[in-house]
C-alpha positions in Angstrom: 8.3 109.7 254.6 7.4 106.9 256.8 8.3 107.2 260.7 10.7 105.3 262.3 7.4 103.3 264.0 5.7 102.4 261.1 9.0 101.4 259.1 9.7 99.1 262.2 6.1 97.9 261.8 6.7 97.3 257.7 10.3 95.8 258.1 9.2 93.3 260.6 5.9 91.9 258.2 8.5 91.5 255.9 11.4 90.0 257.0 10.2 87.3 259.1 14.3 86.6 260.5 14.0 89.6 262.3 12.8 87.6 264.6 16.1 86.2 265.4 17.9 89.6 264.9 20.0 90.4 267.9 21.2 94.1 269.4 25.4 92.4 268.5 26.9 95.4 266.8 27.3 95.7 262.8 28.2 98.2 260.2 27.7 98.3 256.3 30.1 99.5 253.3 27.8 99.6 249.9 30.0 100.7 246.6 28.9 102.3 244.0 29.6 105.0 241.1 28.1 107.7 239.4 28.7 109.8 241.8 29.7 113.6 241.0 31.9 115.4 243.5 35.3 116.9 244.4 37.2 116.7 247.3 40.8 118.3 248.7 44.1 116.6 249.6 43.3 117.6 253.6 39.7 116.2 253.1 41.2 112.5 253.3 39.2 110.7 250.8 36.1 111.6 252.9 33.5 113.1 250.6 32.0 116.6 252.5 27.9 116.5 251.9 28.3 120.0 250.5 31.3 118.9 248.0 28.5 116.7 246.4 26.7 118.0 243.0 24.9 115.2 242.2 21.4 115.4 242.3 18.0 113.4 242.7 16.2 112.2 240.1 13.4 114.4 240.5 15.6 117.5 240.4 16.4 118.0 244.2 20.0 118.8 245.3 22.2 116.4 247.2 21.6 118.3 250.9 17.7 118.6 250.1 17.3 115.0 249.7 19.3 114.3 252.8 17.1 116.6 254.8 14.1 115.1 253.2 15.0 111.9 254.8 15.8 113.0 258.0 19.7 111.8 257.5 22.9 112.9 258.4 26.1 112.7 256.2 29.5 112.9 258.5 32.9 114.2 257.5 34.6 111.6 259.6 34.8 108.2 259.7 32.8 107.8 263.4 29.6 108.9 261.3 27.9 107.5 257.9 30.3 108.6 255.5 31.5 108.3 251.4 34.8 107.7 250.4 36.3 107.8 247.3 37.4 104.0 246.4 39.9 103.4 243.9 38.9 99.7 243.3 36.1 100.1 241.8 36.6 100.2 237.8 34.7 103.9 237.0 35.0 107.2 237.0 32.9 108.3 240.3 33.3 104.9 242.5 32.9 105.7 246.4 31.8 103.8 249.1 28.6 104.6 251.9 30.3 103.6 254.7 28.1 103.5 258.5 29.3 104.1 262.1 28.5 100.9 264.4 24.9 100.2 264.4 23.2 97.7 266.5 19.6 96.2 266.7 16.2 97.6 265.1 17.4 101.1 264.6 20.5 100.8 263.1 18.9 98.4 260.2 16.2 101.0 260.2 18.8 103.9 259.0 20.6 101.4 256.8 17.3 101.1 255.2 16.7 104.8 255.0 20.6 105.3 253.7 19.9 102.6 251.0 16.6 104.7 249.5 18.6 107.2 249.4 21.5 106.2 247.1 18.5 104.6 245.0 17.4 108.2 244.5 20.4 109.9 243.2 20.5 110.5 239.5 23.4 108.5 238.0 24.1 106.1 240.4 25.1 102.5 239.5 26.8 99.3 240.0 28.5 96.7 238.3 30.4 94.0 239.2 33.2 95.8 240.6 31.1 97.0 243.6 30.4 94.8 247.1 27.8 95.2 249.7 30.2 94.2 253.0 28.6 93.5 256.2 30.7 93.9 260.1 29.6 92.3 262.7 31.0 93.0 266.3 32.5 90.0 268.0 33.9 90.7 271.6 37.5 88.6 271.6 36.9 88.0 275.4 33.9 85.9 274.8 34.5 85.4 270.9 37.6 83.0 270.8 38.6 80.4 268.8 36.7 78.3 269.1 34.2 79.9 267.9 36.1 81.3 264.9 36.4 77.8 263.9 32.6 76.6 264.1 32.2 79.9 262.4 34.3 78.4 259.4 33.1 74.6 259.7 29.8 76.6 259.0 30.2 78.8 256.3 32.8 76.0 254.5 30.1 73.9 254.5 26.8 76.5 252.6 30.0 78.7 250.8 29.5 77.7 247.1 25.9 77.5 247.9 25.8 80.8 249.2 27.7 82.3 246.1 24.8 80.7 243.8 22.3 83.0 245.5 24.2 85.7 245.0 24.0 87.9 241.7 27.0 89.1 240.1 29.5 86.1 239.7 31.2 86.9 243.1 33.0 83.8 243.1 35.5 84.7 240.8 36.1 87.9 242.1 39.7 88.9 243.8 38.3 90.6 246.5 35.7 88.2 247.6 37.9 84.9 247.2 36.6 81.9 248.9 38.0 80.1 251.7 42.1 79.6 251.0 42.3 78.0 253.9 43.7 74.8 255.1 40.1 73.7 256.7 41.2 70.7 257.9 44.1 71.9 259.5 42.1 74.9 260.9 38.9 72.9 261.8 41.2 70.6 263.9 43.5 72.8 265.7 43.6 72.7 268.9 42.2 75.4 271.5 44.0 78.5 272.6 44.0 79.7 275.8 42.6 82.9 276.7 42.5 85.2 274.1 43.2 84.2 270.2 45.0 86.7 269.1 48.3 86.3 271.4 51.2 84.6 269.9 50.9 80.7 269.6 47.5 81.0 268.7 47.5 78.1 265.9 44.5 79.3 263.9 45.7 82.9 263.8 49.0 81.4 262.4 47.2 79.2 259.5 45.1 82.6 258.4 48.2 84.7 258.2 49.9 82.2 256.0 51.1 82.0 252.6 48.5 79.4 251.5 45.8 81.6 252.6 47.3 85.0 250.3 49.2 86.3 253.4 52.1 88.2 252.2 54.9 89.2 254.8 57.3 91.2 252.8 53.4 93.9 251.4 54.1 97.3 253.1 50.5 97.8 252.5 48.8 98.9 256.1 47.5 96.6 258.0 43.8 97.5 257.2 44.6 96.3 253.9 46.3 92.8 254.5 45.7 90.7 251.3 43.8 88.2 253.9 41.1 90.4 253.8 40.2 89.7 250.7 38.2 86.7 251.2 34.1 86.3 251.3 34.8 85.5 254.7 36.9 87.8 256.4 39.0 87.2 260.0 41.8 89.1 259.2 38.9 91.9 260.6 38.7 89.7 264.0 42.0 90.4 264.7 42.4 94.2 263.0 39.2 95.7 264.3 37.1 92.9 266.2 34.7 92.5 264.0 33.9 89.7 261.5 33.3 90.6 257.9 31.1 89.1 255.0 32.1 90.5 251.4 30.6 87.5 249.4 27.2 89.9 248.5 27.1 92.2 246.0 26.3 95.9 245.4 22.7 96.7 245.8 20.6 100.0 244.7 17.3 99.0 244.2 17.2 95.8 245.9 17.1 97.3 249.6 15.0 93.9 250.9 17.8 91.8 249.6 20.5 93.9 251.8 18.6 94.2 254.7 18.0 89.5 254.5 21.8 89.6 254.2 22.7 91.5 257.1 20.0 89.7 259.4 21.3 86.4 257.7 24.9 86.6 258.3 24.1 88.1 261.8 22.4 84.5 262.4 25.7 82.9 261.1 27.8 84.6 263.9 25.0 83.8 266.6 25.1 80.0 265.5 29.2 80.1 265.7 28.6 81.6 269.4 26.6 78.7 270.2 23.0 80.6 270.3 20.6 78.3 268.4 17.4 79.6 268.4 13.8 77.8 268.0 12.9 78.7 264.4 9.6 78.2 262.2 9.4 76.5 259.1 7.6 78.5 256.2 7.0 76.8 253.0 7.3 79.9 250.9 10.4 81.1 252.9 12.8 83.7 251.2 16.3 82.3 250.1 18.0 83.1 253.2 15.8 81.8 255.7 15.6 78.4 253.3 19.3 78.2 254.1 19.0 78.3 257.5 17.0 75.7 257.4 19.9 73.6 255.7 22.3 74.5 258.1 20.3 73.2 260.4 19.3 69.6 258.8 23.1 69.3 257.8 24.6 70.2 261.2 21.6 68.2 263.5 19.1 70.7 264.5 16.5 69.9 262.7 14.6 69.0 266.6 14.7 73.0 266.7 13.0 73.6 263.4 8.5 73.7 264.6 7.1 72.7 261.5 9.6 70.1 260.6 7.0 66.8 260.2 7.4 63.3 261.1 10.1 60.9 259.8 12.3 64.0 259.2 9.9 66.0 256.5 9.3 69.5 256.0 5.7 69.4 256.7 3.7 69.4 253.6 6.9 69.1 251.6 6.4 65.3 250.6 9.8 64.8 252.2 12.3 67.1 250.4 14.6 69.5 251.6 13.4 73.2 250.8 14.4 74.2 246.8 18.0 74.7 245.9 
């Protein structure tokens, strides 16, 4: 297995946004099914490591190839952690959920986690499984105002973003796209202080009726119906953190998961004003070829080395990078 040094060494050769990546907390929750276990009315819904019969591919048990990686299964949910999850639409469905992470090391271990689950034997996905992505937001610093550029943002790329994505998450209940009144939201006006006190306009148009909120559900608050959209606030105000559910499941495509969690970090540090310098690559992956959008449609192109004269992507004969 590689060490922590040389993975650090491979990740950053590949996944040229790294660059930009930032220590701002995050956390991941990865569905799947397949998986063969039991658990016991006190255990919670938490799966114990040792409860677990399925197996590796090559023949190894469940703790073996957790020890061969050098990784730690928790019984708790401060710790990485499965759960059973009832949404998913087979027999076995659970959901890898981490502790907060930040910076090199924690995308390092979601790596290691993801390699993991692409060992065991029977493990799959369909399109009943996401691949969600927290990021920490501090509510002192983190206010409305950037909530809404953080919307005028993602409104603009959203259907773009859900063509990159495999897995027809667009139609999907719990990765609905923006309900929201945008207009109304985009133009409210600034709160003062904190957003989530009462008065706080935007936090009145996501709880409301046009956006799925539904006053009279006695389902906890973790589960308030606004959740269910690709982009996720009702997390600001539940657990101060932002959540991205547009992606789906992943497996075996562990460098797709670790572009989206470096991508929709970027998307949080652009709603908090940071706009960093980037480079412009002519074979650039997907997500950094967005980036590049966002900036051209929102007027930070001038930040962009590579962009050419006249407002050309140097040696791109004037075109935007591919759809």
């Amino acid at each position: 297995m590689e060490s922590s040094q040389e993975l650090m060494s491979k990740l950053k050769k590949k996944y040229p946004m790294l660059d930009y990546f930032t220590d701002r907390t995050f956390g991941v929750e990865i569905e799947f099914y397949g998986l063969k276990y039991f658990v016991l009315p006190p255990d919670n819904g938490i799966i114990k490591p040792y409860n677990i019969h399925s197996k590796a591919k090559d023949g190894r048990s469940f703790l073996e190839l957790l020890k061969d990686y050098g990784l730690d299964l928790g019984m708790d949910r401060n710790s990485w952690h499965l759960e059973e999850d009832s949404s998913i639409t087979h027999r076995g469905g659970v959901e890898l959920i981490s502790p907060v992470m930040s910076g090199f090391e924690g995308l390092m271990e979601s790596y290691r986690f993801l390699q993991l689950l692409g060992e065991i034997h029977g493990a799959q996905i369909d399109g009943s499984c996401g691949f969600h992505v927290h990021h920490g937001i501090d509510a002192e610093s983190y206010n409305c105002g950037n909530l809404k550029e953080l919307v005028r943002i993602v409104h603009a790329i959203e259907g773009y973003l859900y063509s990159l994505i495999a897995g027809g998450r667009i139609s999907k209940d719990t990765c609905r796209p923006i309900d929201l009144d945008t207009e109304a939201f985009l133009g409210a006006p600034a709160c003062k202080g904190k957003c989530n006190l009462n008065g706080c306009r935007i936090k009145e148009l996501w709880y409301s009726l046009e956006n799925k909120y539904d006053p009279d559900c006695r389902r906890p608050d973790r589960y308030d119906k606004t959740r269910y959209h690709g982009l996720n606030l009702h997390s600001y105000w539940y657990r101060s953190t932002v959540e991205f559910r547009y992606h789906s499941a992943v497996l075996q495509q562990i460098n797709e998961a670790m572009q989206w969690i470096i991508f929709t970090q970027f998307l949080i540090e652009l709603s908090a004003g940071h706009i960093p310098i980037v480079e412009y690559h002519s074979n650039a992956n997907k997500w950094m070829k967005t980036i590049y959008k966002i900036y051209l449609a929102f007027g930070h192109m001038n930040r962009v080395q590579g962009w050419g004269k006249k407002g050309r992507y140097a040696g791109e004969q004037g075109r935007c990078p591919d759809r």
